[in-house]
SEMAR-610528 format. One record per residue: residue in three letters; x negated, y negated, z of N, C-alpha, C in turn. Coordinates in Angstrom, 2 decimals. Each point is the difference from the previous one (the first is absolute). Layout:
BEGIN
R   aa    neast   nnorth      nup   caeast  canorth     caup    ceast   cnorth      cup
R  ALA        X        Y        Z        X        Y        Z        X        Y        Z
...
***
This chain:
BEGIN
R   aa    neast   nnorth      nup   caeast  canorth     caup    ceast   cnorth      cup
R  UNK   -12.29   -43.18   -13.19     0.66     0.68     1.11     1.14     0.90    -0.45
R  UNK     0.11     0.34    -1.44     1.03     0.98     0.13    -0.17     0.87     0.17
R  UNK    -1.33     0.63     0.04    -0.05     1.61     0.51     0.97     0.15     1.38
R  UNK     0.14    -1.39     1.18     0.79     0.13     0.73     0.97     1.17     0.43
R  UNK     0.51    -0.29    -1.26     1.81     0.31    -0.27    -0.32     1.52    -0.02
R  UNK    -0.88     0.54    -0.54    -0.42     1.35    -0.33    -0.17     0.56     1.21
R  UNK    -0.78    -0.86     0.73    -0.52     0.58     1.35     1.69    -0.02     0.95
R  UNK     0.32    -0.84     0.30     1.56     0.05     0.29     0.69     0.86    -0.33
R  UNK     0.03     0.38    -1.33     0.53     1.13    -0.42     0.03     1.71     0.29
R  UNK    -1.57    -0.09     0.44    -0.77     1.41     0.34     0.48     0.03     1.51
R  UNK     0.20    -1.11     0.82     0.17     0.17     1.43     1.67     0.25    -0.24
R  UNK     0.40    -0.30    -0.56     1.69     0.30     0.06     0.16     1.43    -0.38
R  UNK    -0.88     0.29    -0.76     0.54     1.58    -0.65    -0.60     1.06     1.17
R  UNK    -1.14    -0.47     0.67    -0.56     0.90     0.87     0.51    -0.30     1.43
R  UNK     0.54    -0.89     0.77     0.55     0.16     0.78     1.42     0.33     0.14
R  UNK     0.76     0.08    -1.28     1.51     0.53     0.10    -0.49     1.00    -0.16
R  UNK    -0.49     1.05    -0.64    -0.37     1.33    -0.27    -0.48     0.43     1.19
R  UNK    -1.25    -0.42     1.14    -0.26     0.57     0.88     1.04    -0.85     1.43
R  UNK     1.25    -0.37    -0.53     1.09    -0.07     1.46     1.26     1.32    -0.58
R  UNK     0.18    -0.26    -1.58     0.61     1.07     0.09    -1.05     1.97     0.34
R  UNK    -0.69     0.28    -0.17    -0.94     0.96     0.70     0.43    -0.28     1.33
R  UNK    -0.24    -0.93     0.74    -0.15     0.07     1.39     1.37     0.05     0.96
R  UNK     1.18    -0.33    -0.65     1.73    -0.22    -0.06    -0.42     1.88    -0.16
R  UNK     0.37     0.63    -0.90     0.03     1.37    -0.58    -0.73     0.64     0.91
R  UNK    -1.31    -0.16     1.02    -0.49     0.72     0.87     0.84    -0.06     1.60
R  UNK     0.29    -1.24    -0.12     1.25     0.05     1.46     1.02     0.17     0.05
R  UNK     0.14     0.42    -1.11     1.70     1.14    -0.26    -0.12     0.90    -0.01
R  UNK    -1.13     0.42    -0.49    -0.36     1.63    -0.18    -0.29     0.28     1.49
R  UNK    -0.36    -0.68     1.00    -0.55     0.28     1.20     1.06    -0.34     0.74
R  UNK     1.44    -0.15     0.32     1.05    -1.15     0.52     0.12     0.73     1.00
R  UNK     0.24     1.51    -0.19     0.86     0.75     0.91    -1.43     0.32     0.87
R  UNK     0.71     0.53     0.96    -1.02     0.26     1.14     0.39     1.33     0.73
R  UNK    -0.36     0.88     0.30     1.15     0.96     0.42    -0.46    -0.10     1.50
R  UNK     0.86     0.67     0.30     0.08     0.32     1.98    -0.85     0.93     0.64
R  UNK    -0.14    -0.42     1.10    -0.80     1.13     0.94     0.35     1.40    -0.40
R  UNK     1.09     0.77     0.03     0.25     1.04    -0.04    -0.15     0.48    -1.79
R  UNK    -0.18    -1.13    -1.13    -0.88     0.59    -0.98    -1.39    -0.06    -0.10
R  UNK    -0.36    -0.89     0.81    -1.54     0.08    -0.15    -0.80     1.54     0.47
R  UNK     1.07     0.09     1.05    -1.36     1.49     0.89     0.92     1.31    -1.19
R  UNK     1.20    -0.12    -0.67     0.20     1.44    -1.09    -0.96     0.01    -0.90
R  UNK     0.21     1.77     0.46    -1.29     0.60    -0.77     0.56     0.08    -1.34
R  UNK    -0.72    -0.11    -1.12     0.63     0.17    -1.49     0.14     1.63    -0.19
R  UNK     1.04     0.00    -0.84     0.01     1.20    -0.82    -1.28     0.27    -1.05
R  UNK    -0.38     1.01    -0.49    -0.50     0.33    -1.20     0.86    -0.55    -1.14
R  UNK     1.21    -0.30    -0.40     0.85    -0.68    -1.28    -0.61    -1.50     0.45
R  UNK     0.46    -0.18     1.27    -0.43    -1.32     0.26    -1.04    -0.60    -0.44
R  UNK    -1.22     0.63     0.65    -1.28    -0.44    -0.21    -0.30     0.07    -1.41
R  UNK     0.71     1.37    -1.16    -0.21    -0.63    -0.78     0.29    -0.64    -0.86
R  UNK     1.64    -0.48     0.21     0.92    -1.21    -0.71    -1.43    -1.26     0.22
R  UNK    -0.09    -0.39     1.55    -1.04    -0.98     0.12    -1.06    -0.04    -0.42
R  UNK    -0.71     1.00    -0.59    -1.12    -0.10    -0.64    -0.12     0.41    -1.43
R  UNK     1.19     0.55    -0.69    -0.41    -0.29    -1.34     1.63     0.08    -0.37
R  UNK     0.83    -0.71     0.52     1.60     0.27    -0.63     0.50     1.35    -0.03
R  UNK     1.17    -0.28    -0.80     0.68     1.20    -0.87    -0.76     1.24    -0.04
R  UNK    -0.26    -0.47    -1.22    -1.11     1.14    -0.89    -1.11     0.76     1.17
R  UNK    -0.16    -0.61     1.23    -0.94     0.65     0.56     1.04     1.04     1.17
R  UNK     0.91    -0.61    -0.05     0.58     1.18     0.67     0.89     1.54    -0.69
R  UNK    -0.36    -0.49    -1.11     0.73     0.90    -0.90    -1.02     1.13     0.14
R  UNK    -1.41    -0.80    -0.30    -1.03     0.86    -0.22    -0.46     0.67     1.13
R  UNK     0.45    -0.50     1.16    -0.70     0.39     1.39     1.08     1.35     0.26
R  UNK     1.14    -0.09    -0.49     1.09     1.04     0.20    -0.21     1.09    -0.91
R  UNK    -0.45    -0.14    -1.30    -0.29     0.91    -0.78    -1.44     0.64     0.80
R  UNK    -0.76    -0.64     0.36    -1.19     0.62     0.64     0.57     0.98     1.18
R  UNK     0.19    -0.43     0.82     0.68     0.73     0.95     0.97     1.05     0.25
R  UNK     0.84    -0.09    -1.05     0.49     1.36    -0.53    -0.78     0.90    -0.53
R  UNK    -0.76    -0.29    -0.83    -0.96     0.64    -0.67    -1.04     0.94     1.23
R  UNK    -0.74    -0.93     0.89    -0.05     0.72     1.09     0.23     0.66     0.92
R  UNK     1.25     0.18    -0.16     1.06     1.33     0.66     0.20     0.83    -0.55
R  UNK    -0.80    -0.16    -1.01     0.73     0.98    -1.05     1.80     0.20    -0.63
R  UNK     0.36    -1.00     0.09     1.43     0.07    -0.58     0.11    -0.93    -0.95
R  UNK    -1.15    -0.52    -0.25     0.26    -0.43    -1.60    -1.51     0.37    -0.85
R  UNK    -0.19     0.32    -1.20    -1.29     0.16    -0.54    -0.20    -1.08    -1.37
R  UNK    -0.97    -0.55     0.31    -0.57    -1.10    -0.62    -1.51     0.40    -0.89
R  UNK     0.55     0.62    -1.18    -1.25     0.77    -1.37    -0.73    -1.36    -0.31
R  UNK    -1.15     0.16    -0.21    -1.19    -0.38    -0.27     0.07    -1.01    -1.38
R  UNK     1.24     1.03    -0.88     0.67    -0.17    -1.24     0.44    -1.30    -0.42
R  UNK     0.94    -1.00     1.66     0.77    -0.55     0.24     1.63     0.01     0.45
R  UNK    -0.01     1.03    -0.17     1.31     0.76     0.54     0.25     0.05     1.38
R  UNK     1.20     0.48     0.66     0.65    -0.32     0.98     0.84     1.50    -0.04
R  UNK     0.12     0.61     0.49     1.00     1.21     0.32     0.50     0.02     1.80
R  UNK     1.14    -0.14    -0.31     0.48     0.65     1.37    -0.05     1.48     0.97
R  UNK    -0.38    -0.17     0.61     0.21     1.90     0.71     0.97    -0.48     1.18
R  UNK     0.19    -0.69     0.54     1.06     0.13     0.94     0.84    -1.17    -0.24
R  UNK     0.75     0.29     0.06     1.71    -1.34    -0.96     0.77    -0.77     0.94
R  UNK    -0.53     0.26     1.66     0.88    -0.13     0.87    -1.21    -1.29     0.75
R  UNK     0.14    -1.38    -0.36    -0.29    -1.00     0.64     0.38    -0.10     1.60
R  UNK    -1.16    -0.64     0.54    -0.40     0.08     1.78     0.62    -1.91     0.07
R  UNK     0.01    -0.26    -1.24     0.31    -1.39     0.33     0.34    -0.67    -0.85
R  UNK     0.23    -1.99    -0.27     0.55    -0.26    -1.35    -0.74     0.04    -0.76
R  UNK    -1.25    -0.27     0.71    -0.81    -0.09    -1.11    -0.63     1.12    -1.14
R  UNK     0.19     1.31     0.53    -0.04     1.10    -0.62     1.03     0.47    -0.51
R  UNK     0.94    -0.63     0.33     1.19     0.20    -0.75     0.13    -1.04    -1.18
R  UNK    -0.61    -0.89    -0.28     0.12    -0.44    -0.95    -1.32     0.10    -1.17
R  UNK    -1.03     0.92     0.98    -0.93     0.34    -1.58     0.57     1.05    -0.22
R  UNK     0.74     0.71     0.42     0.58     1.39    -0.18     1.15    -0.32    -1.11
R  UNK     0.38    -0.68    -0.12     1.18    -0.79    -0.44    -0.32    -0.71    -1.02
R  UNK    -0.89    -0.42    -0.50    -1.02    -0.79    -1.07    -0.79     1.51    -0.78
R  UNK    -0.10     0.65     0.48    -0.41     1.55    -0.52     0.67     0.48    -1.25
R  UNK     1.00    -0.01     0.54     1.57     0.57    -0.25     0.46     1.40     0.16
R  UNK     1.13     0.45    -0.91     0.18     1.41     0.45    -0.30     1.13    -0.55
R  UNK    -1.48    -0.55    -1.12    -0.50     1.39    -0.52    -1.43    -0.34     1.34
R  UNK     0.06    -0.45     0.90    -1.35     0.09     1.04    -1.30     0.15    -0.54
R  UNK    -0.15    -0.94    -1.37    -1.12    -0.49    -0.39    -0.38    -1.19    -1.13
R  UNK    -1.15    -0.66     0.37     0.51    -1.89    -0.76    -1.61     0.03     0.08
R  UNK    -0.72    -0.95    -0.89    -0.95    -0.81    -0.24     0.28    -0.47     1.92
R  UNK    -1.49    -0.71     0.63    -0.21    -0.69     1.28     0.18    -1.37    -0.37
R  UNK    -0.08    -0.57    -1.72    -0.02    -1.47    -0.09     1.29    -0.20     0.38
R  UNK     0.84     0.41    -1.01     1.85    -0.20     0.46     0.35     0.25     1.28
R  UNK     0.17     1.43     0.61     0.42    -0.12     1.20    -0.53    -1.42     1.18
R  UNK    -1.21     0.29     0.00    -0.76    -1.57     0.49     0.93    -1.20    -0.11
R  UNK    -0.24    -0.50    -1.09     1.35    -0.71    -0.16     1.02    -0.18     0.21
R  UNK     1.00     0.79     0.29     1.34     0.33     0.05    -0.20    -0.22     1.47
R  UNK    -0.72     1.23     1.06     0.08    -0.12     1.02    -0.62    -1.16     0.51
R  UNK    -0.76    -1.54    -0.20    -0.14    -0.84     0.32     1.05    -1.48    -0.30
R  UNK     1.21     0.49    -0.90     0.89    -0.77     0.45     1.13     0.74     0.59
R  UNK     0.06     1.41     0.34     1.12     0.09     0.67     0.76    -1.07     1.20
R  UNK     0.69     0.90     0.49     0.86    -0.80     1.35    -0.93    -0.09     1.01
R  UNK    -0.67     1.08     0.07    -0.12     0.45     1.53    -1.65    -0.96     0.22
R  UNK    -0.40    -0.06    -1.05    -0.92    -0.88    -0.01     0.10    -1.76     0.01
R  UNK     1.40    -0.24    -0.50     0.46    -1.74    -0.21     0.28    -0.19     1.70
R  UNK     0.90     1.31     0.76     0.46    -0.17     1.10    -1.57    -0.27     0.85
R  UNK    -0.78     0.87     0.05    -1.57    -0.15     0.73    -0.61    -1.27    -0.33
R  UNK     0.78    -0.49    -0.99    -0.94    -1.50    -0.74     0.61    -1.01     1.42
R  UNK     1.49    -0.09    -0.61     0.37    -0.99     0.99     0.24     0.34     1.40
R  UNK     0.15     0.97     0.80    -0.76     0.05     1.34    -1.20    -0.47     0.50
R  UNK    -1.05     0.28    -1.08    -1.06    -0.75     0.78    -0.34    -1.38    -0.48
R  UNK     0.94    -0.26    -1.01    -0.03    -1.71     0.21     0.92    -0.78     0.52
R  UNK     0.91     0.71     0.53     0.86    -0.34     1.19    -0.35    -0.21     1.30
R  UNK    -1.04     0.99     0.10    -0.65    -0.04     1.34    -1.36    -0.97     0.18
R  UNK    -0.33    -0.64    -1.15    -1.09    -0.89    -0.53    -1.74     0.68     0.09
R  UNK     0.24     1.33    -0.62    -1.14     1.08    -0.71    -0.49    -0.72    -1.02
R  UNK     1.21     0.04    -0.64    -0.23    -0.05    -1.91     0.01    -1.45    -0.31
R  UNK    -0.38    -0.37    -0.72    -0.04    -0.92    -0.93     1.30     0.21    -1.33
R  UNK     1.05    -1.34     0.54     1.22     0.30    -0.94    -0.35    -0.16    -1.64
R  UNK     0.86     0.39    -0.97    -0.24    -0.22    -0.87    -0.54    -1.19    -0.84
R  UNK     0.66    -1.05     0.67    -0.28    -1.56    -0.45    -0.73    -0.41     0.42
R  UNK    -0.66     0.41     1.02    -1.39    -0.67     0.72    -1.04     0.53    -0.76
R  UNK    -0.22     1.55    -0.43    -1.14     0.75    -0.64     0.03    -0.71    -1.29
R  UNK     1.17    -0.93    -0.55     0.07    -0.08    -1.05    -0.33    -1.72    -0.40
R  UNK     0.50    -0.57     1.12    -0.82    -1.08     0.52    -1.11    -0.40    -0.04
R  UNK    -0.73     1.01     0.54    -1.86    -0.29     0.79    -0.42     0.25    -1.52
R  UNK     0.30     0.76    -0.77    -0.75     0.52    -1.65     0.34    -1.10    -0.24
R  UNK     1.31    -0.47    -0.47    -0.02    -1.17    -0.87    -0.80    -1.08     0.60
R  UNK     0.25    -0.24     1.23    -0.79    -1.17     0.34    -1.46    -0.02    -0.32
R  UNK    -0.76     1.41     0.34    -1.53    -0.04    -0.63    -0.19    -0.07    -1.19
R  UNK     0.73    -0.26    -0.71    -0.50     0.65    -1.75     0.61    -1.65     0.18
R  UNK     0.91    -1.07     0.36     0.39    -1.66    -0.24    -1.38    -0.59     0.36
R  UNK    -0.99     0.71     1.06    -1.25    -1.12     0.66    -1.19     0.71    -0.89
R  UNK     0.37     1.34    -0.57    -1.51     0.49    -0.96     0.24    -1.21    -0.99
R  UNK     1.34    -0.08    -0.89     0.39    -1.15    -0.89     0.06    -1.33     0.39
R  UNK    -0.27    -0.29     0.79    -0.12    -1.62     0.46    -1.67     0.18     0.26
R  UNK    -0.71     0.77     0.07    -1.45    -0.19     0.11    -0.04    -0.29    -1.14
R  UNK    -0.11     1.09    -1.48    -0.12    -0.07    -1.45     0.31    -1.86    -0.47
R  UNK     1.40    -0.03     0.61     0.76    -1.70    -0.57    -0.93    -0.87     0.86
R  UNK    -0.53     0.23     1.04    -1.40    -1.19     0.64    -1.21    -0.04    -0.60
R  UNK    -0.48     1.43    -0.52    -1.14     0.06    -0.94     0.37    -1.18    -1.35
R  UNK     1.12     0.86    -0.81     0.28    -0.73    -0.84    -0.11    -1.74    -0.21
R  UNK     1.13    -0.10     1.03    -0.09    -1.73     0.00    -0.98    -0.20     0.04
R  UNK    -1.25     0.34     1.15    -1.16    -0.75     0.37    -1.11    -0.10    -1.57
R  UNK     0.16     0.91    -0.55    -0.55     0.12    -1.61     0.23    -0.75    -0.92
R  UNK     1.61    -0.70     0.36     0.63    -0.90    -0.81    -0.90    -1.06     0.29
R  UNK     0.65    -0.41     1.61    -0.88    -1.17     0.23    -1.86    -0.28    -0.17
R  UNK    -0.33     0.60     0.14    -1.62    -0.15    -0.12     0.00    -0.04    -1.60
R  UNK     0.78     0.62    -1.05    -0.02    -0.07    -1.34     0.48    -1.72    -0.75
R  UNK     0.43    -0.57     1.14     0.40    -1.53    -0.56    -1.43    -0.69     0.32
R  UNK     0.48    -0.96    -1.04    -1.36    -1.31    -0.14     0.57    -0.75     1.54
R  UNK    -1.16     0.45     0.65    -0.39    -0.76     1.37    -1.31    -1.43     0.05
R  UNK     0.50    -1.22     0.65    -0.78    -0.69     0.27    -1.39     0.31     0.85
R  UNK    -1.04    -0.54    -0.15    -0.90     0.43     0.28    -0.33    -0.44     1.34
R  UNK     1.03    -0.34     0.70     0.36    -0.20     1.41     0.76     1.00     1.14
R  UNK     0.24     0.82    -0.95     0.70     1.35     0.60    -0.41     1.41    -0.65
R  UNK    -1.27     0.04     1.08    -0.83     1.45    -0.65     1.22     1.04     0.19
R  UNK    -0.63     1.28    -1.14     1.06     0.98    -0.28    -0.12     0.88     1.55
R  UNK    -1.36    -0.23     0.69    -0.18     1.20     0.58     1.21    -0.41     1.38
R  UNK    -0.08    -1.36     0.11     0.90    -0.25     1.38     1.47     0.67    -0.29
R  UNK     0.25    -0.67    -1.29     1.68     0.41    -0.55     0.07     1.81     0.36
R  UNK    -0.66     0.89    -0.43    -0.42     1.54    -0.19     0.41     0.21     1.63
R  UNK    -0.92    -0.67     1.12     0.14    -0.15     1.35     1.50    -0.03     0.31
R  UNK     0.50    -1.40    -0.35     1.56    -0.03     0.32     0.62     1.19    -0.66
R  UNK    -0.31     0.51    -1.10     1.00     1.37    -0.14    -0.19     1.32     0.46
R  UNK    -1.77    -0.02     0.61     0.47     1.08     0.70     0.19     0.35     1.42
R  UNK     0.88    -1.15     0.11     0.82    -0.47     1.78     1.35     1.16    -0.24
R  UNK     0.78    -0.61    -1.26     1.09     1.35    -0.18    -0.22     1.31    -0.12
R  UNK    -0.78     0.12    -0.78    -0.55     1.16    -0.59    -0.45     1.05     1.71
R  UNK    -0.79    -0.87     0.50    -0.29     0.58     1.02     1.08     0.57     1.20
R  UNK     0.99    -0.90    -0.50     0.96     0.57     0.78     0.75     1.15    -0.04
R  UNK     0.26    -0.05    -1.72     0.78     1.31    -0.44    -1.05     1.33     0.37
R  UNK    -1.09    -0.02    -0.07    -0.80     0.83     0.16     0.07     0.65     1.50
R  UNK    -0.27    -1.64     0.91     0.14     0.97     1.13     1.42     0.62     0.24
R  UNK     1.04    -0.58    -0.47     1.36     0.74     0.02    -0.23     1.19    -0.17
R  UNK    -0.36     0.47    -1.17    -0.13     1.19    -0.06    -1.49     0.89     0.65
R  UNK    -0.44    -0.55     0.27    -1.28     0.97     1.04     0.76     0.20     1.04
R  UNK     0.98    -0.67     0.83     0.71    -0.11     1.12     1.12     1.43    -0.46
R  UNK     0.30    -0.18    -0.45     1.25     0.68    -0.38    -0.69     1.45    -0.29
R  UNK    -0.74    -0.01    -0.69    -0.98     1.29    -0.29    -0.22     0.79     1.43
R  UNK    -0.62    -0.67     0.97    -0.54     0.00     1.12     1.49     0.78     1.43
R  UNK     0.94    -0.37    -0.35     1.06    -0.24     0.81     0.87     0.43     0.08
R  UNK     0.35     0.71    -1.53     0.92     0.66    -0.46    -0.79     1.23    -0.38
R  UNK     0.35     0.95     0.53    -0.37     1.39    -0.43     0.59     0.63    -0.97
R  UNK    -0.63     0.15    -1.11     0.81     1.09    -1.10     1.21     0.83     0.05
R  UNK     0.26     0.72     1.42     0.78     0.65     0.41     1.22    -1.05     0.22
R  UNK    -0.39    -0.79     0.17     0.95    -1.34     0.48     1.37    -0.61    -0.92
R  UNK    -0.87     1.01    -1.42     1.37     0.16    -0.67     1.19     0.55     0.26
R  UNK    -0.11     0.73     0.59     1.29     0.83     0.68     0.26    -0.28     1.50
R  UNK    -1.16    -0.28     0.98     0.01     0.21     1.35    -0.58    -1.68     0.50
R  UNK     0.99    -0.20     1.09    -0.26    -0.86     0.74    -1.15    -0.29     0.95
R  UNK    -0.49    -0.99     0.06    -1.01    -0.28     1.53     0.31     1.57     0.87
R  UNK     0.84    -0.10     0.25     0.60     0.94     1.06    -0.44     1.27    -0.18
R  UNK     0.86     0.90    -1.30     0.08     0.58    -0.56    -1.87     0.69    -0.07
R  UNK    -0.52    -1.09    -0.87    -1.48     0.24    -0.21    -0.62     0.72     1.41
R  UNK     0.27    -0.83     1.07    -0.36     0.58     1.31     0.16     1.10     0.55
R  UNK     1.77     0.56    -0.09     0.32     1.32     0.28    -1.12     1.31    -0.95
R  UNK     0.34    -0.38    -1.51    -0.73     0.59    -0.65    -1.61     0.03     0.37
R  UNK    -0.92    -0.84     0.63    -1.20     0.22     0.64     0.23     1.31     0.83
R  UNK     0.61    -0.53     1.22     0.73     0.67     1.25    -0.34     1.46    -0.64
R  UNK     0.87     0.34    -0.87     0.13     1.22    -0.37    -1.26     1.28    -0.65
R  UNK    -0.39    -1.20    -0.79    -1.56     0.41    -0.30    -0.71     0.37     1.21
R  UNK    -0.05    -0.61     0.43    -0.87     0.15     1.25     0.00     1.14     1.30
R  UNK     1.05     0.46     0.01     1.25     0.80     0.60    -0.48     1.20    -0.57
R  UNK    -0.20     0.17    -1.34    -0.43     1.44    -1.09    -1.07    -0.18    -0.25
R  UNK    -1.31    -0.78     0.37    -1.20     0.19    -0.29    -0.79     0.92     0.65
R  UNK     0.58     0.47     1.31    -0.61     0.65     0.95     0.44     1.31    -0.06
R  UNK     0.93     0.26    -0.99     0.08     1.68    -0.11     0.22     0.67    -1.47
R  UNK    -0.33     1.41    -0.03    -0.06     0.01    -1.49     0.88     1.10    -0.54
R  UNK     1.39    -0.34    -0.07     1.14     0.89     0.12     0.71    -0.52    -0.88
R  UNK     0.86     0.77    -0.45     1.21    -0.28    -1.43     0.31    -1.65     0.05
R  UNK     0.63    -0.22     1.13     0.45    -1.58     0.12    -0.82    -0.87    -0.48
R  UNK    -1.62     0.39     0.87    -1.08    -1.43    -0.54    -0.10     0.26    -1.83
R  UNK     0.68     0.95    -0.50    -0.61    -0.03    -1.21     0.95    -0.50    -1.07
R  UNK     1.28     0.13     0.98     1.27    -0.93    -0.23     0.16    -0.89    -0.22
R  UNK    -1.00    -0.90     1.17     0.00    -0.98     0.21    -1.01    -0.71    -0.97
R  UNK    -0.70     0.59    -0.29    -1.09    -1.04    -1.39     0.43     0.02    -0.76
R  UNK     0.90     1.09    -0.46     1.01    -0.16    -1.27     0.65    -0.95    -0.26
R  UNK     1.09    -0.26     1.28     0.86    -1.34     0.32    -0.88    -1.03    -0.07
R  UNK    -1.23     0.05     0.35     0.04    -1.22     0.26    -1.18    -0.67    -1.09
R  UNK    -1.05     0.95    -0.59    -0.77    -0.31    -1.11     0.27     0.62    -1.52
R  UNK     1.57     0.94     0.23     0.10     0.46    -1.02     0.03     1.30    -0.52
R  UNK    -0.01     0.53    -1.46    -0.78     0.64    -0.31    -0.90     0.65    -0.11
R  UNK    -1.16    -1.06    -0.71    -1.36     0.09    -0.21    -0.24     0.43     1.66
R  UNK    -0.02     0.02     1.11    -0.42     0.56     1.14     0.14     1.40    -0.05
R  UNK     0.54     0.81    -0.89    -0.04     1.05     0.11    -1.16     1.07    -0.69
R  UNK    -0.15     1.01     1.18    -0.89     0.46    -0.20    -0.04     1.05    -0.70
R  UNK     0.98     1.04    -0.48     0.16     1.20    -0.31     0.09     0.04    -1.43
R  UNK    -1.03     0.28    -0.80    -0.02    -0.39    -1.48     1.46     0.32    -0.66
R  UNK     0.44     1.08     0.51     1.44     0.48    -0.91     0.90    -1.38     0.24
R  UNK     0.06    -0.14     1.04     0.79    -1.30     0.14     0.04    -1.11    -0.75
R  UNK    -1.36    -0.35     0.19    -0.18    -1.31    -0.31    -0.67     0.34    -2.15
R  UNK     0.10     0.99    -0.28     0.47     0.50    -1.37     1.47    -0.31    -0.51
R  UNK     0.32     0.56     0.77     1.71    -0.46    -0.01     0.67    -1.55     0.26
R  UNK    -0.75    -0.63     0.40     0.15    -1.60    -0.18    -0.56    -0.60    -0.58
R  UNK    -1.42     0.60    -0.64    -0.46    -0.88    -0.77     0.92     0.00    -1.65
R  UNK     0.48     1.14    -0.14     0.17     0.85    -1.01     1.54    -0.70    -0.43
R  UNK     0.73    -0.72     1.51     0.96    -0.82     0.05    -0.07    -0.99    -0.33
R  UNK    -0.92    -0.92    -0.45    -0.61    -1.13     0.21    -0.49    -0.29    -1.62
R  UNK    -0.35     1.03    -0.81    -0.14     0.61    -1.29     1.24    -0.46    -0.40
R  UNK     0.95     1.01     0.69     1.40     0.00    -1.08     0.23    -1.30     0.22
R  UNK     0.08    -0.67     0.71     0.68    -1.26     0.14    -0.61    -1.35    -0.54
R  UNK    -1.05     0.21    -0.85    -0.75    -0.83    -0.73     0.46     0.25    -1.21
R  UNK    -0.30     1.12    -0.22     0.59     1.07    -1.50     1.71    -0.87    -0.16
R  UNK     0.78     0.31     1.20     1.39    -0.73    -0.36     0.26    -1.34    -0.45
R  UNK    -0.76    -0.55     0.75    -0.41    -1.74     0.12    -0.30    -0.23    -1.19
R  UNK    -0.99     0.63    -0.99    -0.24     0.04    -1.48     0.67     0.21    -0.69
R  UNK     0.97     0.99    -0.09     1.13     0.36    -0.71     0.96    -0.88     0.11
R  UNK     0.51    -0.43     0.63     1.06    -1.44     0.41    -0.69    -1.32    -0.67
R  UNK    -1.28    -0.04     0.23    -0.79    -1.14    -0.31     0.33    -0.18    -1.84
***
């Protein structure tokens, strides 16, 4: 009977691992916001702080200038300014990440303008208003999935241990195998659940949040004008774009910033 202890062991590691997961999902979810945030319509920064962070609003602002023509975005990877006079912070701070010869690589400015102010200030508004997903919760729900992927591995393990000891021939291996994969099964469904429940986007954006951001989609599916094309930007990105020069110019961003990553490396 000492495989016992093993089996004991596998249920301790997999049910603290999937309570802390499940603790980390009702914090991340605590706040609830009010009637009068549920029916606001999101911004374009908004929608796309909530759907891909920072970096996606940096990029959604560089797009959008670019489509006014007051900023030009080369194929090259480059970034040039044509008009210097920001409509808002947020153009005021890729303008500002530019600098004052009004031309920069798109990897850096990107950067720069995704930790400015005006973007930390848009962070915590909408997790004030319970949009966003705060920092410690997004940071939470990861750690907690990657503690129950590792408490599956440590239930495999043990159960290998145990079936690897000299067993009496009164306690077939296949029943013992059975009892371990009672835990096992659990961590698993933890994470099918969690898979299921939590939306990718969910890194940044709340239950809530996720919803408005539908809302909005839905709102721009039915017409086919600058905004809806705004709006896939914000909200899928990039890669949604259609205009090869463009999306030359980000891929070409995406280059350098591997290239840097190597050089540092």
């Amino acid at each position: 009977m000492f495989w016992v202890l093993f089996l004991l062991s596998a249920w301790a590691v997999a049910g603290l691992a999937c309570l802390r997961l499940c603790l980390a999902a009702v914090r991340a979810a605590a706040v609830e916001p009010g009637a009068a945030v549920r029916e606001h319509t999101l911004t374009l920064y908004e929608a796309a702080f909530l759907s891909g962070g920072p970096r996606r609003v940096a990029d959604l602002t560089l797009v959008s200038m670019a489509r006014q023509r007051r900023l030009l975005l080369a194929h090259t990877g480059w970034a040039t300014v044509v008009d210097p006079r920001g409509r808002d912070d947020m153009e005021r701070s890729v303008i500002g990440a530019i600098g004052p010869g009004g031309q920069s690589r798109i990897a850096p400015v990107r950067a720069a303008a995704a930790a400015a102010d005006a973007v930390r200030s848009l962070a915590d508004r909408l997790v004030g208003a319970g949009l966003a997903v705060p920092d410690g919760g997004a940071r939470g729900i990861a750690a907690g999935v990657r503690r129950v992927r590792g408490a599956a591995v440590t239930v495999c393990a043990l159960g290998l241990v145990a079936l690897a000891l000299p067993l009496p021939a009164t306690e077939p291996r296949l029943l013992i195998a059975l009892w371990f994969a009672l835990p096992l099964a659990l961590t698993l469904g933890c994470l099918a659940i969690t898979r299921m429940e939590i939306h990718p986007s969910s890194r940044w954006a709340s239950p809530a949040g996720q919803r408005l951001v539908g809302a909005l989609v839905q709102r721009a599916d039915g017409t086919a004008d600058d905004r809806t094309f705004l709006t896939s930007v914000a909200v899928r990105g990039v890669h949604a774009i259609g205009e090869p020069d463009l999306r030359a110019a980000f891929a070409h961003r995406e280059k350098y910033a591997e290239d840097h990553w190597e050089r540092r490396a």
